[in-house]
C-alpha positions in Angstrom: -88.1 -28.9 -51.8 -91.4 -30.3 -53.1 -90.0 -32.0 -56.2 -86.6 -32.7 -54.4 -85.4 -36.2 -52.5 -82.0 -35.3 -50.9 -81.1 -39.2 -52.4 -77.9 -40.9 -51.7 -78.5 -43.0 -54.6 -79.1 -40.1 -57.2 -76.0 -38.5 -56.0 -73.4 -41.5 -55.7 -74.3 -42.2 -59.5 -73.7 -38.8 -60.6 -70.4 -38.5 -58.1 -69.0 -41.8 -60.1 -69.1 -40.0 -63.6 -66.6 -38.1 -65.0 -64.8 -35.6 -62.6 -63.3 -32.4 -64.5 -65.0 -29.5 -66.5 -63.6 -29.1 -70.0 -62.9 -25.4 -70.7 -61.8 -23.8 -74.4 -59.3 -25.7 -76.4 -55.6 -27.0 -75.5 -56.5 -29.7 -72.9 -55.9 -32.6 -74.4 -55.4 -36.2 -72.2 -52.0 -38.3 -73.1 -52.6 -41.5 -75.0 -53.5 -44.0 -72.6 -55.0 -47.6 -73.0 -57.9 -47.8 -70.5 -56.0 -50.6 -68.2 -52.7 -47.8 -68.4 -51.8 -46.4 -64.9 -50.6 -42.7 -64.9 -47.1 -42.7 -63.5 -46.5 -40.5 -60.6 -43.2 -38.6 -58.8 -43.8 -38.0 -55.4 -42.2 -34.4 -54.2 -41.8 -33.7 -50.3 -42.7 -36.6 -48.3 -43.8 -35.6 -45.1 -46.6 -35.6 -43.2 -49.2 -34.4 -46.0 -47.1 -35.9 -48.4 -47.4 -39.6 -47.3 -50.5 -38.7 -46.1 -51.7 -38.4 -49.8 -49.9 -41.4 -50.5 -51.5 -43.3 -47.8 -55.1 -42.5 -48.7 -55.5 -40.6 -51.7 -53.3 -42.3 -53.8 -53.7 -45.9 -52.7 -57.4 -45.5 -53.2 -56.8 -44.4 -56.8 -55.9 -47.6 -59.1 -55.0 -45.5 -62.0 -52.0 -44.6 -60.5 -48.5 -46.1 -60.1 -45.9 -44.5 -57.6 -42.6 -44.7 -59.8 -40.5 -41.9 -57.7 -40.7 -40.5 -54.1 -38.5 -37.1 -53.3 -37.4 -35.6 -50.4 -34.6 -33.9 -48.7 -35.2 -35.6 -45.3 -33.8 -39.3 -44.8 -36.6 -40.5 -42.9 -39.5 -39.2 -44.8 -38.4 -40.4 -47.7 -37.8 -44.2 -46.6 -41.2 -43.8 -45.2 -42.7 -42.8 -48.3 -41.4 -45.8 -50.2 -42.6 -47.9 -48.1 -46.2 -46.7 -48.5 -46.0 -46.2 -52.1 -45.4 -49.8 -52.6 -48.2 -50.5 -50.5 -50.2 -48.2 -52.6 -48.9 -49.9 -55.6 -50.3 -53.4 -54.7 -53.6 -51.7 -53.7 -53.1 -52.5 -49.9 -54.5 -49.7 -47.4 -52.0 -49.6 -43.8 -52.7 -47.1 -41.4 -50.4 -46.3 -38.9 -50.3 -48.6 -36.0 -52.2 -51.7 -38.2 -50.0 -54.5 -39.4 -49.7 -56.4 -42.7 -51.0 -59.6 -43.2 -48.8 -62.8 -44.9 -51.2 -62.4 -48.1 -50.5 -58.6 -48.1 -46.9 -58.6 -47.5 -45.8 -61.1 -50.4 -48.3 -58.4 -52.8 -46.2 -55.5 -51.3 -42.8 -57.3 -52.0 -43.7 -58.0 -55.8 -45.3 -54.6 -56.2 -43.0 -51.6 -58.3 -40.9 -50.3 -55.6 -40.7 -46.7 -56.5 -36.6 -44.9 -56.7 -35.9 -42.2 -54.3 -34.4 -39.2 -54.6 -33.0 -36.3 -52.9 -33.2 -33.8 -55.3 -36.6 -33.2 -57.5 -34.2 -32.3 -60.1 -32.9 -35.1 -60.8 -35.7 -37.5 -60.5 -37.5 -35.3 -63.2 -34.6 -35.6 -65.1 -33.9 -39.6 -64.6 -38.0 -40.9 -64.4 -40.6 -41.4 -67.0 -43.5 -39.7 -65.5 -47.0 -38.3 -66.4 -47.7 -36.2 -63.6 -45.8 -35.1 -60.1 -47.7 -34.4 -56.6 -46.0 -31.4 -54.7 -46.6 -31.5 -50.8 -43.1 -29.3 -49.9 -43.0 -26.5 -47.7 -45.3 -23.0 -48.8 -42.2 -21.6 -50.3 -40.9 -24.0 -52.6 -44.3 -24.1 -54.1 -44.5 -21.6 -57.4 -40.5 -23.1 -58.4 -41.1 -26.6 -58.4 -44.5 -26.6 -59.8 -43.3 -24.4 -63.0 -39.9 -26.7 -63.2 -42.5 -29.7 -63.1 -44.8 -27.9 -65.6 -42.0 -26.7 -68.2 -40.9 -30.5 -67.4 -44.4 -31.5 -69.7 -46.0 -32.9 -66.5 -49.5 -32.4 -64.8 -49.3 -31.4 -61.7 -50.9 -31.5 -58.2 -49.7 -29.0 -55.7 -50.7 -28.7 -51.8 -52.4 -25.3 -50.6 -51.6 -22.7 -50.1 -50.7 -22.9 -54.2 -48.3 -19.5 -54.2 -47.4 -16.9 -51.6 -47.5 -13.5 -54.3 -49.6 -12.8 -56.6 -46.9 -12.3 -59.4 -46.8 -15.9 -58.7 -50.3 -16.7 -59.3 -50.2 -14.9 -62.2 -47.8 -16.4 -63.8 -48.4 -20.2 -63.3 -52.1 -19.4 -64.5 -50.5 -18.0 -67.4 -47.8 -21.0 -67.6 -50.7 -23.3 -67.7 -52.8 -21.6 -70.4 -49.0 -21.3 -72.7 -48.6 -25.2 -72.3 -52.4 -26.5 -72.6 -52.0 -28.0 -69.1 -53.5 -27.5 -65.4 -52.0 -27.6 -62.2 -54.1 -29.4 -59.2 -54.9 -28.1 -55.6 -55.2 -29.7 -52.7 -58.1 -27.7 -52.1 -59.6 -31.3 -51.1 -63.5 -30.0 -50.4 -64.0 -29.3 -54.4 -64.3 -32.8 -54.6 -66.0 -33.4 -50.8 -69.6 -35.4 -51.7 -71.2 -33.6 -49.1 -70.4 -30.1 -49.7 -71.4 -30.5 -53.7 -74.3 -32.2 -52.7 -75.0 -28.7 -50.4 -73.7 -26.3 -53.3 -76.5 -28.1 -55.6 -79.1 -27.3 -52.4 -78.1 -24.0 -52.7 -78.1 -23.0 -56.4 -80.2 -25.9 -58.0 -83.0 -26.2 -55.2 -83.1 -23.4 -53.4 -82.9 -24.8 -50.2 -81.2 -21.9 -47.7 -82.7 -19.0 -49.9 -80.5 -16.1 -50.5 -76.6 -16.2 -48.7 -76.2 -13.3 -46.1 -73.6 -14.3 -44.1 -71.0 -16.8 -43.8 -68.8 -17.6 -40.9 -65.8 -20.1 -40.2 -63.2 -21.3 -37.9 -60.5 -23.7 -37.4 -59.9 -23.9 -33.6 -57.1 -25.7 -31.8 -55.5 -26.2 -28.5 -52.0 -27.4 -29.6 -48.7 -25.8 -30.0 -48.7 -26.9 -33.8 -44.9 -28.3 -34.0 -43.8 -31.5 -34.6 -41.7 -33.5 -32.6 -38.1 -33.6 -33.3 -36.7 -36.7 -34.0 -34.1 -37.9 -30.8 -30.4 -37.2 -32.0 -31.0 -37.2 -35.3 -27.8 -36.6 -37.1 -27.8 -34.9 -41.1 -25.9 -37.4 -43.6 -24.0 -35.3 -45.8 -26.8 -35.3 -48.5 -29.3 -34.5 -46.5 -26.8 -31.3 -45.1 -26.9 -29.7 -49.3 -30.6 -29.0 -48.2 -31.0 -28.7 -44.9 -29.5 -25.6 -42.7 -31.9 -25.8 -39.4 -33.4 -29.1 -38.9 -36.1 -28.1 -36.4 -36.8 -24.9 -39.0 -37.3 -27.7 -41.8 -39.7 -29.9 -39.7 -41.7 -26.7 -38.6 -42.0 -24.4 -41.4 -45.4 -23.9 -41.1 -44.7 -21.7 -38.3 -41.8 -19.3 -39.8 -42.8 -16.1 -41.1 -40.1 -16.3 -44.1 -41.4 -19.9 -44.8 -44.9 -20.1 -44.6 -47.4 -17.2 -43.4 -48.7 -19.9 -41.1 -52.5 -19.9 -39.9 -53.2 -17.7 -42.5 -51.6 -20.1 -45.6 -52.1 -23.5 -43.9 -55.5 -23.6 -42.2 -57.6 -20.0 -43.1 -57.4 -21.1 -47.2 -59.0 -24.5 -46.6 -62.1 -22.3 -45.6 -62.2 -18.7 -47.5 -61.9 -21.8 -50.3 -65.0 -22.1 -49.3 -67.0 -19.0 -49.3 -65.5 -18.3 -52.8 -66.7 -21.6 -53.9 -70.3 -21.2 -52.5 -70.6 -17.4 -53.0 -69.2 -17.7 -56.8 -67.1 -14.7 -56.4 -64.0 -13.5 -55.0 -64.1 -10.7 -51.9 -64.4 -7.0 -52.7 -62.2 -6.4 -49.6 -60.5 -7.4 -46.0 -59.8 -6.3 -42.9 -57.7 -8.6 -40.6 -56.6 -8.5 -36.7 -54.2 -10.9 -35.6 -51.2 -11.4 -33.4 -48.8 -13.8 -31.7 -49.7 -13.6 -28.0 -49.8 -17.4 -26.6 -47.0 -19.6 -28.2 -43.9 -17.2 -27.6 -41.4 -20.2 -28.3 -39.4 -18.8 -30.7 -41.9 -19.0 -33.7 -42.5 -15.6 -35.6 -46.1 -16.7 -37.0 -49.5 -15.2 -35.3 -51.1 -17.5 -33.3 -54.7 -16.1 -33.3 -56.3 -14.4 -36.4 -59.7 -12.9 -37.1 -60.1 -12.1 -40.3 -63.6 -9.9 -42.0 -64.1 -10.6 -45.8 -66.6 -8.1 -47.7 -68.1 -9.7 -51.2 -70.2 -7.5 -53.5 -72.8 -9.5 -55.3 -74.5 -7.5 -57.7 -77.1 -8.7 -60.3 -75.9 -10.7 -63.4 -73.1 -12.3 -61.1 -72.5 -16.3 -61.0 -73.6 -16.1 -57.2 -76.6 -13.4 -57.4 -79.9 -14.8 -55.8 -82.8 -13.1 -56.3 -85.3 -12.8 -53.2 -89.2 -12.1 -52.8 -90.6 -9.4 -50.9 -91.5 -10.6 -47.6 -92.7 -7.6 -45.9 -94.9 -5.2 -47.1 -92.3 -2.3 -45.6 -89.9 -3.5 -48.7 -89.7 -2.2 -51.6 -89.8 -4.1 -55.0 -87.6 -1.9 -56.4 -84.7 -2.0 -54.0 -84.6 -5.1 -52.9 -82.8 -7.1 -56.0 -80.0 -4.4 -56.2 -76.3 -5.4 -55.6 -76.0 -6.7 -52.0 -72.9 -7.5 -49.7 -72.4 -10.9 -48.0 -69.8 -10.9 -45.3 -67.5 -13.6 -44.1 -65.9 -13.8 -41.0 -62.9 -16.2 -39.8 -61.4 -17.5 -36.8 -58.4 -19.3 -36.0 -56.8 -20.0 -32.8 -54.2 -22.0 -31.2 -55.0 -21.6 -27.7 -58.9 -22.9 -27.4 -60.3 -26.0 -29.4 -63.9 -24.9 -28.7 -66.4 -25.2 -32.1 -63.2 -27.2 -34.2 -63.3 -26.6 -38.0 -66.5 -25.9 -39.8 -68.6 -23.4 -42.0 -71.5 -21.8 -41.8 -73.3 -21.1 -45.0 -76.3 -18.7 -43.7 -79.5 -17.9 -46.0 -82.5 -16.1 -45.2 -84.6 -19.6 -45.6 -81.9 -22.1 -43.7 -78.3 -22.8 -42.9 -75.5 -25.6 -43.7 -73.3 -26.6 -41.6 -70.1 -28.1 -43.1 -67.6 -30.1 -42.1 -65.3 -32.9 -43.7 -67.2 -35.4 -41.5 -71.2 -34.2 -41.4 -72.8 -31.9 -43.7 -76.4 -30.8 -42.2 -79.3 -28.6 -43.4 -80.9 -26.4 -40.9 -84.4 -25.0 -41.9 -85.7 -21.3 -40.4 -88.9 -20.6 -39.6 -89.3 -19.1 -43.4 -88.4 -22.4 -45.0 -90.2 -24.6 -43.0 -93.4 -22.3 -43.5 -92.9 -23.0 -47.4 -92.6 -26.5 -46.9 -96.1 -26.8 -45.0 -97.5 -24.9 -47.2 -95.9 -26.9 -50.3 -96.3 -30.3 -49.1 -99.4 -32.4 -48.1 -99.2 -34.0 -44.7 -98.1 -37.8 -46.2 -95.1 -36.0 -48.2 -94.1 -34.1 -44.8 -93.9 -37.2 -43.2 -92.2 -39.3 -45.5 -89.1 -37.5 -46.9 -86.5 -38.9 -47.9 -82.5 -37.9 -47.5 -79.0 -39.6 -47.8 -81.1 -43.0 -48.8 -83.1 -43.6 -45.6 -86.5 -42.4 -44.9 -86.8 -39.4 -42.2 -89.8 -38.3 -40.3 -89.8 -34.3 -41.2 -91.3 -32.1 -39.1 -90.6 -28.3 -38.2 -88.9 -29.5 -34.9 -86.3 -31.5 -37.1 -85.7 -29.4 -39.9 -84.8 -26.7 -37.5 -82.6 -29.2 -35.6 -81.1 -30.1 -38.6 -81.2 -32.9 -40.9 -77.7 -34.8 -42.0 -76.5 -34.9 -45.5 -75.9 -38.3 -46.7 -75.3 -39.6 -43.0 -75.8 -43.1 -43.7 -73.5 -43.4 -46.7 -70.4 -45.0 -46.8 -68.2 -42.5 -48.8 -64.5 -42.7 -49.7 -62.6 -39.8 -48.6 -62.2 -36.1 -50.3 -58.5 -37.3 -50.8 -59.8 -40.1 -52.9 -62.1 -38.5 -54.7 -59.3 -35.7 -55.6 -56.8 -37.9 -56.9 -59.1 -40.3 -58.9 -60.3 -36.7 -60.4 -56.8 -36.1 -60.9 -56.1 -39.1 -62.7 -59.1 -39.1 -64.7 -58.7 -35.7 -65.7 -55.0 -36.7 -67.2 -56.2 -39.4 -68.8 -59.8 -38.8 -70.4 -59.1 -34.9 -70.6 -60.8 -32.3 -68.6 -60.0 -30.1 -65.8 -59.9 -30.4 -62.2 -62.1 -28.5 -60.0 -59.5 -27.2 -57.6 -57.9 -26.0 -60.7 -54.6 -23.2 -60.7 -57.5 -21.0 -60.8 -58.9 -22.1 -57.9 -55.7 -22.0 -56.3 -54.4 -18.7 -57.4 -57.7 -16.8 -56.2 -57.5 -18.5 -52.4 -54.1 -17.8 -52.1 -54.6 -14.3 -53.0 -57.5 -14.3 -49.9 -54.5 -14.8 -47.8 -52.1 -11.9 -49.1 -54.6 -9.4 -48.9 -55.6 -10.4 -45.5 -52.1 -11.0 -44.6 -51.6 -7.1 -46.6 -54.5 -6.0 -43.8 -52.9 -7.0 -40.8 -49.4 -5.8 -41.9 -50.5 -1.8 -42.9 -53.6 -2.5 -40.4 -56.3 -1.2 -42.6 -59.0 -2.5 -44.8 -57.4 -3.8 -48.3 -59.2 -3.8 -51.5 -58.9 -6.5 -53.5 -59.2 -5.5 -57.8 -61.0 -7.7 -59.4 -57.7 -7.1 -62.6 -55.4 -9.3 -60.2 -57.6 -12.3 -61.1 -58.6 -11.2 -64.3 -57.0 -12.5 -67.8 -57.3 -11.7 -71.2 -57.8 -15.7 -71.8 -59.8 -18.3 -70.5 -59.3 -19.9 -67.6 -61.1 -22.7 -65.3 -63.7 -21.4 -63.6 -63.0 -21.3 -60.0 -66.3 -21.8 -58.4 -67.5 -25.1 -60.5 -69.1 -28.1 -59.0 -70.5 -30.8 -59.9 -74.2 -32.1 -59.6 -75.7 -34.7 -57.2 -79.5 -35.2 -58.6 -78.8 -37.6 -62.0 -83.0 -36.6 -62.4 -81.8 -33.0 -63.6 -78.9 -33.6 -65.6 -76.8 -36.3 -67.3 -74.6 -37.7 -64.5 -71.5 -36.3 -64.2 -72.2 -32.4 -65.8 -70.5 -29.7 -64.3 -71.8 -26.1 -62.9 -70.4 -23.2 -63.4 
């Protein structure tokens, strides 16, 4: 920490380089002139879908919306309407209004063609790349028809629901030179690189013993059917059960629900920060709240084991700090557990992370990041510092009076930056990776070793026993994307914009 300003302006430069990690040989951008937008096909429509549109996408001006697709009338009408907003650059949010200016922009923008079947638009549109935001199941097809189709692709968590799955679009990717995109929107989250680099450049929370999550709510999770909503006929080729369409999410043979749509936003997580996948789970879950018909759990608690053993990405190495341990013992392999919560019945605590060390903790959200000190950690920094350089530290670009009370209360990571969101950051990545080469950070590998976090704990609570997880099922005999990169926030260390792995 002594040699250390946690500086908004040393991170935002090395944020605004260049946003994919090259790996091996075979990824190779198209041809592009540097004005050249990448022309995008938008798959599934709905919430997340025009979501992306909304805000990732209209906040990236290397891309063009040329197609929307989706089975559902409504969503897809919806999502042409935004994507010609996003094509003129203009930013609406539900409930705001255009202006004069902004609606005669709109009308001359490219209106993109719609489509009911992907199919067909991939067979009708010129397009560089496709973003995939479809129900769980429809995932691994469409992304392989999109990929054999010669096209980059984004694809919405959970990425595949088998691991024959994952193992095969990996392998698709490494056959055709390309890489598939994850929604796994904290990879590219300032705030939690900027806590990855505390924790493996600087040191900052020590060693990682324990890591704990949630993602609390108090909501039935369904939406709202639309008020006599008749099928056209087109509409009727795709769609049996209206209300089942709307609400996959909670339909065992569509989606494995908490599990797949909120619990892999967060063992994303402790992969990323532990660098390493878990040795084993054991999961307890159930369906005892929402009895409405839905055949999802509605409460899971979930207890990943990782070994970390010397030599490994995530290893830390710790100092003795009592004189009852011993030197030989004490930088031997080592287990870090993760436990995770998710409930529909109590919004107590929200969605966070915990990242626990033996020197301090950080406490992550997609909002506010903070650092918490313990008593170990603060001891180091009296004894590091002189009193002036207590008192004067310096984080997320404004001075902050440092002392052992507010280091153990907590000190906020870049909290007085203006930052875009992770969705823009994710697509400007992905349109930078297309076009300058390079590959993402929530990479197929990224998504393929998440998702399998969510069969085997799905595997636990099915057999109700403690699953292993083989380290073979995300092991290839080629190279692949690391799935535990980031990128650094201190430009004084490295060349802005260079990746760690």
């Amino acid at each position: 920490m002594s040699s250390t300003e946690i500086s908004r302006r040393n991170f935002m430069k090395a944020a605004g380089a260049t946003a994919g990690v090259a790996i091996g040989a075979g990824y190779s951008p198209f041809s592009y002139a540097q004005n050249e937008k990448v022309r995008v096909g938008c798959i599934g429509t709905g919430g997340q879908g025009t979501f992306h549109i909304r805000d990732g996408m209209t906040g990236t001006p290397d891309i063009l919306i040329t197609a929307v697709c989706d089975v559902f009338l409504p969503h897809q009408r919806e999502a042409v309407r935004y994507a010609q907003l996003s094509n003129a650059g203009i930013e609406l949010t539900p409930g705001t209004r255009l202006t004069d200016e902004e609606r005669q922009r709109a009308s001359e923008a490219y209106r993109p063609n719609a489509y009911y079947d992907y199919k067909e638009m991939l067979a009708s549109e010129e397009l560089d790349a496709v973003v995939i935001s479809t129900p769980l199941d429809t995932h691994y097809q469409i992304t392989m028809d999109c990929l054999d189709a010669g096209l980059y692709v984004f694809c919405e968590k959970t990425l595949v629901r088998s691991i024959d799955e994952g193992r095969s679009m990996v392998t698709k990717c490494h056959e055709l030179g390309r890489w598939v995109q994850v929604g796994h929107q904290r990879r590219y989250n300032p705030k939690y690189n900027m806590a990855k680099g505390l924790v493996y450049d600087d040191n900052m929370i020590g060693r990682i013993t324990h890591v704990t999550a949630q993602w609390h709510r108090n909501h039935f999770w369904r939406r709202v059917m639309p008020a006599e909503y008749e099928l056209n006929e087109e509409e009727k080729k795709y769609i049996d059960d209206l209300e089942k369409h709307l609400n996959w999410r909670i339909f065992e043979d569509l989606s494995d629900g908490l599990f797949t749509e909120l619990a892999t936003h967060q063992t994303d997580v402790a992969n990323w920060f532990l660098k390493a996948m878990p040795a084993r789970v054991h999961t307890f879950a159930g369906l005892d709240y929402w009895r409405d018909g839905r055949t999802t759990d509605d409460n899971i608690l979930i207890s990943y084991e990782y070994d970390i053993n010397p030599g490994d990405p995530g290893f830390i190495p710790i100092d003795a700090r009592s004189q009852y341990q011993r030197l030989n013992l004490i930088n031997r392999g080592y287990s870090v557990r993760f436990v995770y919560s998710s409930i529909l019945a109590n919004a107590q605590r929200g969605a966070s992370e915990l990242i626990q060390g033996d020197k301090g903790t950080l406490e992550l959200t997609e909002q506010q990041c903070f650092l918490y000190g313990e008593d170990v950690l603060v001891q180091e920094v009296e004894e590091d510092l002189t009193a002036e350089e207590l008192a004067q530290r310096t984080t997320s670009g404004a001075t902050l009076q440092v002392s052992t009370d507010a280091m153990l209360k907590g000190i906020e990571l870049l909290g007085d930056a203006v930052l875009d969101t992770p969705d823009v950051h994710q697509f400007r990545a992905f349109a930078n990776c297309i076009k300058n080469g390079g590959v993402p950070l929530n990479n197929e590998m990224v998504g393929y070793t998440t998702a399998l976090t969510a069969i085997a704990a799905v595997q636990s609570r099915d057999e109700g026993r403690v699953v292993e997880i083989d380290p073979e099922l995300y092991t290839f005999d080629f190279a692949v994307p690391s799935f535990h990169a980031y990128y650094r926030w201190d430009e004084e260390k490295d060349a802005p914009g260079e990746h760690v792995v």
